[in-house]
N, C-alpha and C positions, 0 to 999 in steps of 0.2 A: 439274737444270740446272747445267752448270760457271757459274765462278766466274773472271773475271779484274779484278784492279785496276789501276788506271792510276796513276801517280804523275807527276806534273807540273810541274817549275820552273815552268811557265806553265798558264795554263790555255789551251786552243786558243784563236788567231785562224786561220781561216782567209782571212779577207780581207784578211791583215793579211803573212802569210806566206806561202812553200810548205810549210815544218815543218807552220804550221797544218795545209793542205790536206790534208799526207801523216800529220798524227794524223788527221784525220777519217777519213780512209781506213781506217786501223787501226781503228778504231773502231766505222766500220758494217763489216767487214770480220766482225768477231766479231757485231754484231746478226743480220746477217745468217745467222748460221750458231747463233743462240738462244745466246749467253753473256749470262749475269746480268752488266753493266759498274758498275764502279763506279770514278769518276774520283777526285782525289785530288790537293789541290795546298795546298802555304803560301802560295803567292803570293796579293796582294790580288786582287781582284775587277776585270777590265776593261769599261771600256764597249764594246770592240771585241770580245769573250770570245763565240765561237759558246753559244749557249745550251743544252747538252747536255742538262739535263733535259727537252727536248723531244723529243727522240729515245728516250727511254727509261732514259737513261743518270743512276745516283745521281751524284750531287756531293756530296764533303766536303773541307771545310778539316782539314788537318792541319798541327800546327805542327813546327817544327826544333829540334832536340834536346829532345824530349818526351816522357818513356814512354809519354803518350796515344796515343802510335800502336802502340805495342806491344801495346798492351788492342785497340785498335781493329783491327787485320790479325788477331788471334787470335782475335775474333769474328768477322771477314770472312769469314776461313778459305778463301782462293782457291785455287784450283787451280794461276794461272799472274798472273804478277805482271811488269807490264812498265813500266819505267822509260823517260822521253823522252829521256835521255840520262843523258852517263857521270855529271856531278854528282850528279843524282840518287840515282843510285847510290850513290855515295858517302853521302850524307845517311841513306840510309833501307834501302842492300842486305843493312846486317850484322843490322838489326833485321826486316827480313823471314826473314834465312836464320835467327833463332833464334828468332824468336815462330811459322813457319809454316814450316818445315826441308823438308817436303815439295812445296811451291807450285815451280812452275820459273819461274826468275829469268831474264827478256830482257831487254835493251836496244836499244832504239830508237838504232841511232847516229845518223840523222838525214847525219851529213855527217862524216870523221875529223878531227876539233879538230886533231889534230898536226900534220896536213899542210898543214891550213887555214893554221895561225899559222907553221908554217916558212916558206911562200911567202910569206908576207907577212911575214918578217925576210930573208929572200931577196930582196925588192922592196927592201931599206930598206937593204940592204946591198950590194945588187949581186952577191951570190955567187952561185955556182950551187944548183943543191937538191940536195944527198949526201946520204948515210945518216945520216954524224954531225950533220947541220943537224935530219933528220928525228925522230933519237930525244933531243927533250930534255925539259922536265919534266914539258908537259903530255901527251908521250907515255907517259911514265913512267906520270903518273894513270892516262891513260886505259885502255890497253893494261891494267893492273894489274883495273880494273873489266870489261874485256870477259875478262879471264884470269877471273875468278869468277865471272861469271855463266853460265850454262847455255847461254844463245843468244843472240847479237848479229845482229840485222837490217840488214843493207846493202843500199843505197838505190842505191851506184853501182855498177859491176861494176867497173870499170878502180881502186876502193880493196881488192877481194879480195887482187889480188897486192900489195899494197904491207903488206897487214898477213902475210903466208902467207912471200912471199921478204925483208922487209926483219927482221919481226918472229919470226919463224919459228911463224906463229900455227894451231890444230889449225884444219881446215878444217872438222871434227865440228861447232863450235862456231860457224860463219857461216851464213847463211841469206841468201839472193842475195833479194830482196823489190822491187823496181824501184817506183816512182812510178808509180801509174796514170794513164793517158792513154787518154779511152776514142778507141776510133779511129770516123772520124766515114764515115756513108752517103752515098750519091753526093747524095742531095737535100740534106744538110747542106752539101755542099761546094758544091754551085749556087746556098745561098742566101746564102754570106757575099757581102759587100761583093767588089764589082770593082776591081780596080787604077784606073781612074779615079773610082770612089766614095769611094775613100781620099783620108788627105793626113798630110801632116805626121809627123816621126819619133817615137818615142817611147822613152822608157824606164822600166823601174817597176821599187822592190824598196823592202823593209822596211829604216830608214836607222841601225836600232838593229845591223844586219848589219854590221860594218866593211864589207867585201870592196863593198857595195852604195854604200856613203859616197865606197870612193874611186872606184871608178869611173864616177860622176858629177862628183866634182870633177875626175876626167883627162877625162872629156868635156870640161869646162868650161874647163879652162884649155889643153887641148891640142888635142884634137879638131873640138871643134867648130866653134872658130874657120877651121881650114882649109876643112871642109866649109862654111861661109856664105863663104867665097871660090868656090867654084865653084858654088854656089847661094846668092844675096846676098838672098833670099828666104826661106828655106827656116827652118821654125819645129820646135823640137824642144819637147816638153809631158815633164816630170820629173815623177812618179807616185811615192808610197811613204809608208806610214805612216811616223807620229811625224820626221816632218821639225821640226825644233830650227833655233835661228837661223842657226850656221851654214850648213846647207842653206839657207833661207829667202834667206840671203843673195847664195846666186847666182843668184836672178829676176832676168835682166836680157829684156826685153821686147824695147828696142829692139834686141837680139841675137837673139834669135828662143830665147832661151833661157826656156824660162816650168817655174817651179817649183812644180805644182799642187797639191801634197801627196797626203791620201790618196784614194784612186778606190773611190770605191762598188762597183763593178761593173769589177773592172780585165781580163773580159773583152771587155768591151763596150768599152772603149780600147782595149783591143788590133786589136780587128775593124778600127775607124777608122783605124787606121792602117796607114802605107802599110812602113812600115821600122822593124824596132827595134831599137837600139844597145846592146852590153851590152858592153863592152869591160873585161872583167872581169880584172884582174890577177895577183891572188889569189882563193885560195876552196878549195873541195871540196861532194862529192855533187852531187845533181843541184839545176839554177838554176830553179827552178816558172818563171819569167818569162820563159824561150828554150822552157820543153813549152808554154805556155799560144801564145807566138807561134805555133807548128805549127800546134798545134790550132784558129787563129785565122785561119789562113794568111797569118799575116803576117813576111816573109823577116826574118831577122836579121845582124846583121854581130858578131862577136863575136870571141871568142880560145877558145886550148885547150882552157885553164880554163874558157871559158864554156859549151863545149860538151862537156866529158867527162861520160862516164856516158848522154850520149843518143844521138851519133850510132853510135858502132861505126866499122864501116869504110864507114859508108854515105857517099853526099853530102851536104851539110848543106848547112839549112834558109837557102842564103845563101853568106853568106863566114865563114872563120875562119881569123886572122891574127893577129898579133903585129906586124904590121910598121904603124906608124899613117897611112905616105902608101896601104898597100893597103887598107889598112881604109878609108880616107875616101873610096878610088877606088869599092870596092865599096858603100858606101853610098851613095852617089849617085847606081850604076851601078843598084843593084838601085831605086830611087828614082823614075830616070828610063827605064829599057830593060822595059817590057814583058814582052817574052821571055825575061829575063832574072829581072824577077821571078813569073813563072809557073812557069819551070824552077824554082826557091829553093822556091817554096809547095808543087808536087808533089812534092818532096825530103821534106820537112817529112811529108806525107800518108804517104810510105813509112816513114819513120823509127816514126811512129807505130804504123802497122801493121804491119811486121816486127819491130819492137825492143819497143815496151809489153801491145801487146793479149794477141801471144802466150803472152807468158812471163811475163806477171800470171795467174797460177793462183791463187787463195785457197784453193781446195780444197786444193789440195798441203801448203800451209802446214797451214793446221788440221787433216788428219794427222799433218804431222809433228810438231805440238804435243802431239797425241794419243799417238804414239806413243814421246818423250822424257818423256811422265806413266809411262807403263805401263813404262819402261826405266829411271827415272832415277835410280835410283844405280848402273846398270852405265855409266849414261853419264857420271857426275859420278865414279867410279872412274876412268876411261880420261883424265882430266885433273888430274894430282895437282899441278902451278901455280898453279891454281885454289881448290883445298881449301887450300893450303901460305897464297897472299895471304890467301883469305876468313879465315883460322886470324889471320893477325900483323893480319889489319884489328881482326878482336873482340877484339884485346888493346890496339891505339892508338888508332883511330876511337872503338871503344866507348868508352874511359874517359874521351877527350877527351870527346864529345858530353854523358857523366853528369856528369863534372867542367864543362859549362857550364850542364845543367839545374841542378844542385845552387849554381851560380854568385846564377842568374837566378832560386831561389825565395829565397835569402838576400836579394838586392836589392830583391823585390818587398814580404819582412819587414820588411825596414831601411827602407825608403819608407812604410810602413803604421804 
């Protein structure tokens, strides 16, 4: 039986996240196809934390700068060793590539950080988004950890050309992996809730997300106020783990503004409702909370940003705009008109089925896993940027991280 480990900033939530959803995904992705899993996280213990050893899946604490982990992956002895992002990497890549040199090294990008945080110094500054905006430090990191590793997983399609023509990155080295959406049967779609069974708008995302923080606070201070002008009625319900007081703070009731925190079942909100707002400013990869609307059939009003990586050149599930008198128009339009939000829902049903069901293959993938084991040093030869970072990382990373192990057993001496 192969062998793959998981390594974890986090341990999954998936009810907490879309990252969550989309590790689980990865997860039973390999159960399903018989790898031995074993997860792997510092992080402390959540009460929200999917319970993985229920599926099958080992669970071990590993700490940060520890040779304990070096003993422990050389016993492991995995085949394929997949990181949930570029940190990660960082932390644990150089001591996988020398305690287990043969294991093929992934990363999980999850969503590209640098593009993330330029659009969001691009909001704060008003600039446009250029190249030079694009490549700054935490491109630098990141870019450096996808240059080492063997294989990076990309989640959106419309991030390939920004790392390929900005970055000039080998294409050998991407793997196109989409967000699964499974697409739903005619009976499934006869039995959600009706346009007059629904009510009220919604929005939901995890509030530890900047990109998710602020645009609930441009709901709140901008938006929404317009749209209770042309509906003086109209109730919007805020959805998202680890709401902190700030958030907490914009429950205003008698606005129709209601701050719920976290939703048990946040596809069961979604069903209920009738519109969801996601007017997302900043960001990257794909939003779990505009796939989960589709698949809920319920129309969304959003932005570019809120919709790359799902629609294509399709019609969206809805409106998507940047401009906030059309965005209000459309929310209220898809809210109030019927046929309007019937045309948004069947949008949604397409997007699903020609964009996710098809081109989520697993099979594909776990070949090609397979066949970068049985290749992988003619493959790890064809990228020498790669071997050149991993080389200057085991000479800076490493001593830093010994130089902080060797810190932290003198301190634990000197306290004893």
């Amino acid at each position: 039986m192969q062998k793959v480990l998981f390594i974890g900033a986090v341990w999954p939530e998936p009810k907490s996240s879309a990252g969550g959803i989309r590790m689980m995904q990865l997860l039973h992705m390999f159960l399903r196809n018989h790898w031995q899993i074993t997860f792997a996280s510092s992080a402390a213990d959540s009460q929200f934390a999917e319970d993985i050893t229920a599926h099958g899946i080992d669970k071990v604490s590993i700490e940060l700068n520890s040779s304990s982990f070096d003993e422990f992956v050389k016993k492991l002895n995995p085949n394929v060793v997949v990181f949930d992002r570029f940190m990660s990497e960082e932390q644990y890549g150089w001591r996988v590539a020398e305690s287990v040199p043969n294991a093929l090294r992934i990363v999980e990008t999850i969503d590209l950080h640098c593009l993330r945080t330029s659009r969001q110094e691009m909001l704060k500054s008003g600039e446009n988004l250029t190249t030079t905006l694009l490549k700054n430090d935490t491109a630098k990191r990141e870019l450096a950890c996808y240059f080492r590793s063997d294989l990076n997983l990309i989640i959106s399609d419309e991030e390939i050309p920004v790392l390929q023509d900005i970055f000039d990155f080998p294409g050998e080295q991407l793997y196109y992996l989409p967000y699964k959406i499974p697409s739903l049967s005619v009976e499934e779609k006869s039995s959600l809730p009706s346009f007059e069974e629904r009510e009220h708008f919604v929005t939901i995302g995890n509030f530890k997300h900047e990109p998710n923080w602020d645009s609930v606070r441009y709901l709140k201070e901008t938006i929404w106020p317009l749209i209770r002008v042309k509906m003086p009625q109209a109730q919007l319900h805020v959805y998202g783990s680890y709401a902190g007081a700030k958030v907490l703070q914009l429950h205003k009731p008698s606005e129709g503004f209601h701050v719920l925190g976290r939703a048990e079942d946040a596809l069961a909100v979604m069903k209920k409702a009738r519109v969801c707002l996601a007017p997302l400013r900043f960001g990257a990869g794909i939003k779990g909370k505009l796939a989960e609307a589709m698949l809920c059939g319920t129309p969304s009003a959003t932005t570019a940003v809120g919709a790359e990586g799902l629609r294509g050149d399709m019609p969206w599930n809805g409106k998507v705009t940047e401009e906030v008198d059309a965005f209000v128009e459309a929310a209220v339009e898809l809210y109030q008109d019927k046929n309007k939000f019937s045309e948004a829902q069947q949008n949604g049903f397409s997007i699903i089925e020609k964009r996710f069901e098809t081109f989520h293959k697993e099979q594909d993938f776990i070949t090609h896993i397979n066949h970068l084991l049985q290749n992988l040093q003619e493959h790890r030869s064809k990228h020498f940027v790669g071997s050149m970072l991993m080389h200057h990382t085991l000479q800076s990373t490493k001593y830093l991280s010994k130089w902080i192990e060797e810190k932290n057993r003198r301190d634990e001496l000197h306290s004893s």
